[in-house]
C-alpha positions, -999 to +999 in steps of 0.1 A: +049-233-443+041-217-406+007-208-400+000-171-408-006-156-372-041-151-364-042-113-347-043-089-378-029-053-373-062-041-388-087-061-363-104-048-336-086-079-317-053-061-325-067-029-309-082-041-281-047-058-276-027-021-280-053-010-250-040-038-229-006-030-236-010+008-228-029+001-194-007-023-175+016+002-164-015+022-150-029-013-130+006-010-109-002+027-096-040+033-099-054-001-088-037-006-055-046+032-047-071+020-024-055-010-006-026+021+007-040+022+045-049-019+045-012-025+034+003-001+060-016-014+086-008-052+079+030-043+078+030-022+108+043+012+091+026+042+091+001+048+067+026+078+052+052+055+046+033+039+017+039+067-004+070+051-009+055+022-030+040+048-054+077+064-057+095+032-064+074+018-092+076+050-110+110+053-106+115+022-120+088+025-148+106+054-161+141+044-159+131+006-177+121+029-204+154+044-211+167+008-215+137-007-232+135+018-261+166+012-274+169-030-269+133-030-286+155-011-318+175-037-319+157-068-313+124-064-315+091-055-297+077-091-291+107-098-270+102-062-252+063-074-240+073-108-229+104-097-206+087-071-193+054-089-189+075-119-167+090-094-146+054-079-141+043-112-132+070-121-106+067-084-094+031-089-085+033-125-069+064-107-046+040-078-036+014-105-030+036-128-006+052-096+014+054-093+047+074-065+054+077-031+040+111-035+024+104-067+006+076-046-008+092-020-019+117-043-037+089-058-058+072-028-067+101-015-081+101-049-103+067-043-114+075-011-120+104-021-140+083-048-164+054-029-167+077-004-185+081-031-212+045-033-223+040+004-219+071+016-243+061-009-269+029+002-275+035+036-290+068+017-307+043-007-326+013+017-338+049+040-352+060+007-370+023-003-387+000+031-391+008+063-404-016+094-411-053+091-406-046+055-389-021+062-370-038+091-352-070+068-347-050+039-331-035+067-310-061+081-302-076+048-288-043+042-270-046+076-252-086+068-246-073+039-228-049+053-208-073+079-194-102+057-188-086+026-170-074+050-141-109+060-138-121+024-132-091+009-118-095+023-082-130+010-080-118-021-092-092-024-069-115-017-042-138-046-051-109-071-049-104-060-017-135-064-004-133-100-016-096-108-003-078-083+012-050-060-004-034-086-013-057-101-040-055-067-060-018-075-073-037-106-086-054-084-114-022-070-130-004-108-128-037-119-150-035-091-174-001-105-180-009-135-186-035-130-212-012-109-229+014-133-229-010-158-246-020-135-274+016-122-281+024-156-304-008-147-323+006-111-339+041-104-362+071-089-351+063-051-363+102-043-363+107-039-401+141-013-399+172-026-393+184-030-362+194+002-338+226+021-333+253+005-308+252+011-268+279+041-274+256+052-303+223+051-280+242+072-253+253+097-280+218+099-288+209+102-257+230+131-251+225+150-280+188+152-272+193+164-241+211+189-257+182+203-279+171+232-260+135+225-277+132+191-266+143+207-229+115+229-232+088+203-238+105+176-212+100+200-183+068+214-194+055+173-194+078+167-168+057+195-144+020+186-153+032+147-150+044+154-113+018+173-102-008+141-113+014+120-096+015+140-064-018+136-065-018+098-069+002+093-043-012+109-020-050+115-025-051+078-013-037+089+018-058+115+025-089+105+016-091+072+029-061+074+060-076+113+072-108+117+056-120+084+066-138+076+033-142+035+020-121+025-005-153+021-030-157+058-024-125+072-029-125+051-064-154+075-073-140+103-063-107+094-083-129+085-111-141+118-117-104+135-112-095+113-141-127+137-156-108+167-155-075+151-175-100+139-204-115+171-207-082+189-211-074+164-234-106+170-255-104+209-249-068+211-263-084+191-295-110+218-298-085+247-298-067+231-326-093+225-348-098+261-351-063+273-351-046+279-321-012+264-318+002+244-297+027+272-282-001+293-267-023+259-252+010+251-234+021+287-224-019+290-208-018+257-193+015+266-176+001+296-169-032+286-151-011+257-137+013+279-120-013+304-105-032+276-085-003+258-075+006+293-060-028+300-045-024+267-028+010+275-018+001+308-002-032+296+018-012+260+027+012+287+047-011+314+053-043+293+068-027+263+082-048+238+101-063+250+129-056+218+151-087+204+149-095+170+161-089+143+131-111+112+131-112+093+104-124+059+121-146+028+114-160+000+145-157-036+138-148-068+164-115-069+174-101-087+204-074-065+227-047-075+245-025-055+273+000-069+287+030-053+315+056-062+336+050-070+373+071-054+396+087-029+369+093-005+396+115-031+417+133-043+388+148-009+379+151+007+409+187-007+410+193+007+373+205+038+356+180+057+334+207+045+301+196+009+319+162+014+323+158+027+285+178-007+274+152-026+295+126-015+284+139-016+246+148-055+245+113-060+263+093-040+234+115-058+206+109-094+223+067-081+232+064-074+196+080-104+176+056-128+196+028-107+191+031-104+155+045-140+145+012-145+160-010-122+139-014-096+156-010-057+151+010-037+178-011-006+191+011+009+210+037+011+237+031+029+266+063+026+293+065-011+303+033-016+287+027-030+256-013-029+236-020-050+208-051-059+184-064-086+164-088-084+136-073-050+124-072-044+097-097-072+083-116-096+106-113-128+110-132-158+127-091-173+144-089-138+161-096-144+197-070-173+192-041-157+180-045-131+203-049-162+232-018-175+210-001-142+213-005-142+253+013-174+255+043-166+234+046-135+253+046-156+283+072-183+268+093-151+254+094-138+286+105-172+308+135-177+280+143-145+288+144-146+324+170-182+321+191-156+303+191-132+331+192-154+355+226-165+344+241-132+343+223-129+377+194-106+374+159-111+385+134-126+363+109-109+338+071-116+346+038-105+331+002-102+334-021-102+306-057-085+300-082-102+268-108-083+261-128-092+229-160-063+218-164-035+196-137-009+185-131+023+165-098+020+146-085+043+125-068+076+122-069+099+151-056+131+169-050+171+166-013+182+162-005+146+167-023+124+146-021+083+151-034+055+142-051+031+169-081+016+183-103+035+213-135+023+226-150+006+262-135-025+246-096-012+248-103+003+283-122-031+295-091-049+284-067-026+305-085-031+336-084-069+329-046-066+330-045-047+363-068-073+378-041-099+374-023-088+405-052-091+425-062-122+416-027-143+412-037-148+372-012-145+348-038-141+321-073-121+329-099-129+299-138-117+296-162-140+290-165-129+255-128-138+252-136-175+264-167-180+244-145-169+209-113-190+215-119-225+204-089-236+222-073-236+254-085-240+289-094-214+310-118-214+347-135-186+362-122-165+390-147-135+397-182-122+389-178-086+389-184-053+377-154-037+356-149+001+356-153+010+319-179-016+316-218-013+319-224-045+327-213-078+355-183-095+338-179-128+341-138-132+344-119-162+337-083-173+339-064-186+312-033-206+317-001-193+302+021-223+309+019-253+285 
């Protein structure tokens, strides 16, 4: 006789298990809320592009759903969770391991897509077990849950972060999982009907309910109050972390009481019906009120625009900075058409930054044949000054291979000089009408000069002394003692040897 399983629909195990079921889909979009800007930033994308993530897993979470529903009818709800809890799983170990921002995308839509399982079966479960007073209370914890774990869930997130980076945070949701997964063989299969309709039947369901004028009514009333919340999920992160400037720890307080507002809606509405007032006139006021401050925003968005104002949302930490340009670019394209000279300069930025960022670091910016890069930005780290010394040498090594090619179709070869700079910087957001991020500071402009001082001194590679004493590799000898402009003190400068 099998052993009775030992998670009873009417423990408090059981609910605490319908919680964890009802907030892994929020994990996916609340959690990594605050990691938006650290993600961009390590994928070298604009911070707005992240948006995108948000959009994806949504889109898959809802469209799973239209799938899940009806193969749960059929089969079961177990086998629902644990599909949709392995996707979940894979989905967050391939955000984890990305490095680029389509690979990211692709797994967030998979997350999205098996966090769908879990969320659908919960409501499909307390339908199969409760029904009056107990079904309303096990709802009523499921809903509790769902509005309190967005609360906390930024905040949590932001810990992580603080402890490994961005990418730690899809660690949470992956664990979750798991622990579901290990108490799913400890509960019944609640299915007890017989098993759903056919795939034609479901789609003749599917269209006769869109048919129902009533349900129409109710699906675009939910269907405007839920995108206005998510709106506002995906982009608050944006805007108060990317523009406003404010720590991730902060913005998950700030989030945290938003969440507020949507609980005391929720416990207002309860309020009204207890003494009588139906649900038609709740939803025709909340539209109501809704519509009015949307359009108040609306109307001062166009009327008052921003004035222009300068946008800093910055933070100083250690970086090291590296410039490097061509020598000679004026004699190289004096020969060219401008259609040439853009070519040039086009295969020179795409070779410039795939040795600077198989090497670690982040590309600043391009500025003509000039090329600015950081390392330690996002997130310090103690091998900085090395991949940057790293980065200076496959620059070099990119450039020789691609001088033999010119060479052979007879054109003159490509040569650079490189400025390392390590010391303070501001990184962040920055601008008026053009907003951007990048790092500013004595540091950046020390690091420039370096780079110009190559042709003076016949280096290939200028470095500060700050450089030299950080790198715990490579060989490098002094070449002046000398003041810098942009710096306040006697450098001592040293070259560093870009041949092997």
């Amino acid at each position: 006789m099998p052993a009775r399983p030992r998670i009873r629909p009417d423990s408090r195990t059981f609910s605490a298990l319908l919680g964890l079921l009802a907030a892994l889909p929020t994990f996916g979009i609340d959690m990594i809320l605050p990691s938006l800007s650290e993600t961009a930033a390590a994928m070298h994308v604009p911070t707005a592009a992240m948006g995108a993530a948000m959009a994806v897993y949504l889109l898959g979470l809802g469209a799973a759903l239209l799938v899940y529903g009806p193969v749960s009818d059929r089969l079961g709800r177990r086998p629902a969770i644990v599909c949709g809890c392995l996707l979940l799983i894979g989905g967050s170990i391939g955000c984890a391991a990305s490095r680029t921002l389509p690979h990211f995308l692709l797994f967030r839509a998979v997350q999205g897509i098996g966090a769908a399982g879990p969320g659908m079966a919960v409501f499909a479960m307390v339908r199969d077990l409760f029904t009056g007073e107990a079904a309303r209370a096990r709802m009523s914890f499921v809903v509790l849950t769902v509005n309190v774990v967005p609360m906390v869930a930024p905040t949590l997130g932001a810990s992580l972060m603080d402890v490994g980076g961005w990418r730690l945070i899809h660690a949470a949701p992956a664990a979750a999982t798991l622990v579901t997964l290990a108490a799913i063989p400890q509960i019944d299969e609640t299915l007890r009907r017989a098993p759903g309709p056919a795939p034609a039947g479901i789609l003749g369901g599917y269209v006769g309910i869109l048919a129902n004028r009533a349900f129409l009514s109710h699906a675009l009333c939910n269907a405007a109050a839920a995108g206005a919340v998510f709106a506002y999920i995906t982009g608050s992160a944006l805007v108060f972390i990317g523009a406003l400037g404010f720590s991730p720890s902060a913005y998950g307080l700030v989030f945290g009481v938003s969440s507020l507002s949507v609980m005391s809606g929720a416990a207002l509405n309860g309020r009204l019906a207890a003494r009588g007032i139906g649900p038609r006139w709740v939803i025709g006021a909340g539209l109501a009120g809704a519509t009015v401050v949307a359009a108040m925003l609306l109307v001062d968005a166009l009327a008052w625009p921003p004035s222009g104002g300068a946008v800093i949302a910055a933070m100083e930490q250690e970086a090291t900075v590296l410039f490097a340009d061509i020598r000679d670019f004026t004699g190289l394209c004096e020969t060219l058409s401008p259609g040439e000279v853009a070519a040039f300069l086009a295969e020179f930025r795409r070779r410039a930054a795939r040795a600077i960022e198989a090497a670690g670091g982040l590309v600043d910016k391009f500025v003509g044949d000039e090329v600015m890069a950081v390392f330690g930005v996002p997130r310090a780290a103690p091998e900085d000054t090395d991949r940057a010394v790293v980065a200076a040498r496959s620059l070099a090594a990119t450039m020789l291979a691609w001088s033999c090619e010119r060479a052979r179709a007879g054109l003159p070869p490509v040569r650079i000089g490189v400025g390392l700079h390590r010391g303070p910087v501001f990184v962040g957001t920055i601008g008026a009408e053009r907003v951007e991020f990048t790092a500013v500071g004595d540091t950046v402009n020390v690091a420039r000069r370096l780079e110009q001082m190559t042709r003076t001194t016949a280096c290939d590679c200028v470095a500060s002394e700050a450089v030299v004493r950080s790198a715990t590799s490579g060989e490098a000898r002094i070449v002046a003692v000398q003041p810098v402009r942009g710096a306040s003190v006697v450098l001592r400068l040293f070259a560093i040897a870009l041949a092997p």
